[in-house]
KETI-647615 format. One record per residue (C-alpha): residue in one letter; x, y, z. Coordinates in nm, 2 decimals, m for minus. Layout:
BEGIN
+---------+--------+--------+--------+
! residuo !     c1 !     c2 !     c3 !
+---------+--------+--------+--------+
!       a !      X !      Y !      Z !
...
+---------+--------+--------+--------+
This chain:
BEGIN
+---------+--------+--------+--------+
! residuo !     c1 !     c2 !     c3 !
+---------+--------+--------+--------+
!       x !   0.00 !   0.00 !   0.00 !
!       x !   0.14 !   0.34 !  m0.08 !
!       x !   0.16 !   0.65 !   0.11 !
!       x !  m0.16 !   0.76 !  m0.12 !
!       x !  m0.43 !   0.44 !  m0.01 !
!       x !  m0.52 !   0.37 !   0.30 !
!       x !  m0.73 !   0.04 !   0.41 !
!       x !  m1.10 !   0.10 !   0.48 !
!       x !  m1.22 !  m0.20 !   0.73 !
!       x !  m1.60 !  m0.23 !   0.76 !
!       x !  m1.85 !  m0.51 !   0.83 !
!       x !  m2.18 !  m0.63 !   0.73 !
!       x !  m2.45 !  m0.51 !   1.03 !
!       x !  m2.70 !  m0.76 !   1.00 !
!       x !  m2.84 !  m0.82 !   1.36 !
!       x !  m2.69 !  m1.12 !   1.43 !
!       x !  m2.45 !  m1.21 !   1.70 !
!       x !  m2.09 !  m1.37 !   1.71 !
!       x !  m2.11 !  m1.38 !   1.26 !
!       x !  m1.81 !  m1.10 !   1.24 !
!       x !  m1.69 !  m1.13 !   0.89 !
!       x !  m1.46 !  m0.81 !   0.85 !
!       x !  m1.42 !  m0.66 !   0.48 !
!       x !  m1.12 !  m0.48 !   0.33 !
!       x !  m1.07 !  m0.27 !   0.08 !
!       x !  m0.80 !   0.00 !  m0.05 !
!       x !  m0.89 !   0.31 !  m0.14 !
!       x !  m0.66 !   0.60 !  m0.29 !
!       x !  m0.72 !   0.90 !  m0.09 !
!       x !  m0.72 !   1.15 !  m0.45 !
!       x !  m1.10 !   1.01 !  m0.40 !
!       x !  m1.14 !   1.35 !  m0.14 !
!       x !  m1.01 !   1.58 !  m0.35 !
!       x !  m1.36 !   1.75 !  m0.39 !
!       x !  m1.41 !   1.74 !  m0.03 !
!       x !  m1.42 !   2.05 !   0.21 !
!       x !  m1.64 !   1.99 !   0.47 !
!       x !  m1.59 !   1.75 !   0.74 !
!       x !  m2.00 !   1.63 !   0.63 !
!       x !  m1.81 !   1.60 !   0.25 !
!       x !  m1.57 !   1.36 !   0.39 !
!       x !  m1.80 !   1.12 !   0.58 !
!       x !  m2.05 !   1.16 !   0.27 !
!       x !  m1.78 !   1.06 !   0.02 !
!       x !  m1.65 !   0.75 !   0.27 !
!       x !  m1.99 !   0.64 !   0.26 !
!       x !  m2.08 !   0.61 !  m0.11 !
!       x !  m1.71 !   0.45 !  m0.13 !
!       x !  m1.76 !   0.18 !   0.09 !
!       x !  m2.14 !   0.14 !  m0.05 !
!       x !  m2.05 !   0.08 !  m0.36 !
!       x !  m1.74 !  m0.20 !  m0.23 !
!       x !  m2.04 !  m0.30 !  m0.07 !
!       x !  m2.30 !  m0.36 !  m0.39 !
!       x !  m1.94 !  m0.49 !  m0.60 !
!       x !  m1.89 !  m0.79 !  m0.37 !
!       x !  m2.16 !  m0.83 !  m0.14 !
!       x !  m2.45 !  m1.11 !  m0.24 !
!       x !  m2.67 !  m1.28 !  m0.10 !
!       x !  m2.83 !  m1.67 !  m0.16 !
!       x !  m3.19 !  m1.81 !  m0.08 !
!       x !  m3.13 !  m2.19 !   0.01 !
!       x !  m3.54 !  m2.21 !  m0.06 !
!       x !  m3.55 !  m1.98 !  m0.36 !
!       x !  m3.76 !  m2.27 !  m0.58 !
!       x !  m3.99 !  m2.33 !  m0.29 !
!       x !  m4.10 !  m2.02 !  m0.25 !
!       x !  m4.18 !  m1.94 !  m0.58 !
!       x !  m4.39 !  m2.24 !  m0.59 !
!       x !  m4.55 !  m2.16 !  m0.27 !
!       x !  m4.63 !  m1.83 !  m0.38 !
!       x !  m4.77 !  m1.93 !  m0.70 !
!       x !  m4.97 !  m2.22 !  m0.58 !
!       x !  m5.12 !  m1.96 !  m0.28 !
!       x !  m5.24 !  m1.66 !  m0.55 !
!       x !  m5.39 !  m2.00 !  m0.78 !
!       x !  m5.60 !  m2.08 !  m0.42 !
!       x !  m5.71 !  m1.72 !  m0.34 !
!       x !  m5.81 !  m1.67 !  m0.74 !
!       x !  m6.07 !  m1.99 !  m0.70 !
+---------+--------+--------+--------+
């Protein structure tokens, strides 16, 4: 890492205890240029670590299929 990146650590909030999954990411810090304000700052760490967020963050249903099928089979009982 050069002098111009710094590591940003964050982690996934989801409400559930003892699941700590730390994430890491590099940012170079030209990405505050624009900033002025402290507010700017926080704003423009946000949307940075948002969008490392929506890049590599996903999520998985292990019961996709039955849903669907639950779902569907429900609004076919409700029509009759």
């Amino acid at each position: 890492m050069s002098d111009s990146e710094i590591e940003v650590r964050y982690q996934v909030e989801d409400g559930y205890v003892g699941k700590s999954r730390p994430q890491r990411f590099e940012i170079e810090l030209n990405e505050f240029q624009h900033c002025e304000t402290h507010t700017e700052y926080e704003m423009c760490l946000d949307e940075l670590i948002q969008e490392e967020f929506n890049q590599c963050i996903s999520w998985g249903c292990e019961n996709y299929t039955d849903i669907i099928e639950a779902a569907k089979l429900y609004n076919a009982t409700e029509e009759e």
